[in-house]
C-alpha positions in Angstrom: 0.0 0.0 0.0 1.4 3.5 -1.1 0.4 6.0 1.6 1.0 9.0 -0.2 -0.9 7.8 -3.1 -3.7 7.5 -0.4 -3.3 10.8 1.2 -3.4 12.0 -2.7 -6.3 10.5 -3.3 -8.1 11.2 0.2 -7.3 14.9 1.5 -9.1 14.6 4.1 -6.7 11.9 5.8 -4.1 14.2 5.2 -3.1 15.4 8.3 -0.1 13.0 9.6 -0.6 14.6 13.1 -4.5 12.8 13.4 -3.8 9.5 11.2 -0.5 8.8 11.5 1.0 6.2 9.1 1.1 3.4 11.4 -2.6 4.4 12.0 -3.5 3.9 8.2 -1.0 0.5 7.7 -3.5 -0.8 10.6 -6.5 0.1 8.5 -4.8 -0.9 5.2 -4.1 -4.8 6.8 -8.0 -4.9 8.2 -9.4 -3.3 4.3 -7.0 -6.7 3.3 -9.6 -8.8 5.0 -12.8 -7.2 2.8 -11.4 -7.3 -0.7 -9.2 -10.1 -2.9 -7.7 -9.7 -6.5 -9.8 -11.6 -8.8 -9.9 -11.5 -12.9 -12.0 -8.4 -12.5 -11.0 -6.7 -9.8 -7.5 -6.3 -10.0 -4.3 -4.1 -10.8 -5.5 0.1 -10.2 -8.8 -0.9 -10.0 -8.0 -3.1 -7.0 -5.7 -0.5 -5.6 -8.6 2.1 -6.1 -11.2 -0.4 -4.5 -8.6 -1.0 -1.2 -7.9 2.8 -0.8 -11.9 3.6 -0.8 -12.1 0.5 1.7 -9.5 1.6 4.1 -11.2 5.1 3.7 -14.0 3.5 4.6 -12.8 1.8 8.0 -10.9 5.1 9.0 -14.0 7.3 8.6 -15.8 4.9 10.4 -13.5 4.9 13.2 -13.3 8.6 13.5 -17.1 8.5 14.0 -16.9 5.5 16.6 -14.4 8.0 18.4 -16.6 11.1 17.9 -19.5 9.7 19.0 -21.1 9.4 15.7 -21.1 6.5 15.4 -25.1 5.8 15.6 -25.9 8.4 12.7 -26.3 7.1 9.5 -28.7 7.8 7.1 -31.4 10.9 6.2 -32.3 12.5 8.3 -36.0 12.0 9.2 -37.3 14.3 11.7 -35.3 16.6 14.4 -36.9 18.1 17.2 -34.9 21.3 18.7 -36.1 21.1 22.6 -34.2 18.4 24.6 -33.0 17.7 20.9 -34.2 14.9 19.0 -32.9 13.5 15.8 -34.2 10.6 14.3 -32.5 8.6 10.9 -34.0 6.5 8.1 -32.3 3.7 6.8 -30.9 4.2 3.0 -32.6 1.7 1.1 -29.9 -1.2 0.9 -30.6 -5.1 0.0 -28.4 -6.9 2.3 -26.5 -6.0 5.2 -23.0 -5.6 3.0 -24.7 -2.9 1.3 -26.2 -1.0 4.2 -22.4 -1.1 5.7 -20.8 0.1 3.2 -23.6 3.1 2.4 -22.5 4.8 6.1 -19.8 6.7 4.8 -19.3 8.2 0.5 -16.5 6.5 0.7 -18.4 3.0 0.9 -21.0 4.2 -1.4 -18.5 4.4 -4.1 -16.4 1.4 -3.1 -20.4 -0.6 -3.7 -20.9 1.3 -7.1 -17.3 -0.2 -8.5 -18.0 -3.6 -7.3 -21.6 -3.4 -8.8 -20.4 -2.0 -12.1 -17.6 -4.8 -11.9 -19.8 -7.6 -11.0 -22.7 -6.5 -13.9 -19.8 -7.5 -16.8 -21.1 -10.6 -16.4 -18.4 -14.1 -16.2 -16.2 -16.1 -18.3 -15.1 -19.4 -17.2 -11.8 -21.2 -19.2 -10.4 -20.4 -22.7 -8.1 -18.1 -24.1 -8.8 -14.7 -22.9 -8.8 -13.7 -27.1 -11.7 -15.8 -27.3 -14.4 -14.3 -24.4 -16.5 -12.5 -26.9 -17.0 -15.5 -28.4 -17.9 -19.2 -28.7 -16.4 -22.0 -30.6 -18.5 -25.0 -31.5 -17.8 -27.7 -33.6 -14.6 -25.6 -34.9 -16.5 -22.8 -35.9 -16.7 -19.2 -34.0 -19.7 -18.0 -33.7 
């Protein structure tokens, strides 16, 4: 993992003073847990996938930390006396989903692995060959 390329890419986790690089090797070994190289997902756009994941964990952390960690979603009503907020759940389908849509950095990690995962797969052959199918010696 390439922290500067991170900081780059994530200004907000800039500041060395409040995510130290020790801090965001921690985070970078746990984002290891969540995503794997696979024929689709691999070389920048795996890179690109792990950075938005480990952005993910850290800005989840600093909300565990701030005491926002509770607060996801719209925001459905707030009362001002003896204040009163109360959330609605983003529409998700599964619980991976409604994880990742807690921070913009999970919402865009879930877009990439949706767009990678509507391609469609491709099981054996030559990789010249996956738009299209031999039968009886003939491509079709």
């Amino acid at each position: 993992m390439d922290i500067y390329s991170f900081r780059t890419m994530f200004p907000v986790f800039k500041d060395e003073e409040a995510y130290p690089d020790e801090f965001v090797e921690l985070w970078a070994e746990q984002a290891e847990q969540f995503l794997s190289e696979s024929w689709a997902l691999n070389g920048g756009k795996f890179e690109f996938a792990l950075n938005l994941m480990i952005a993910h964990l850290i800005s989840l952390a600093s909300k565990a930390v701030s005491g926002g960690a509770g607060s996801t979603g719209a925001v459905q009503s707030a009362t001002e006396g003896s204040v009163s907020v109360s959330f609605t759940a983003p529409p998700t389908r599964n619980g991976w989903e409604f994880w990742l849509s807690s921070t913009p950095y999970g919402v865009q990690l879930w877009a990439l692995l949706n767009q990678l995962g509507a391609t469609g797969t491709y099981i054996g052959g030559l990789p010249e060959r996956r738009a299209v199918r031999k039968v009886g010696g003939v491509f079709l």
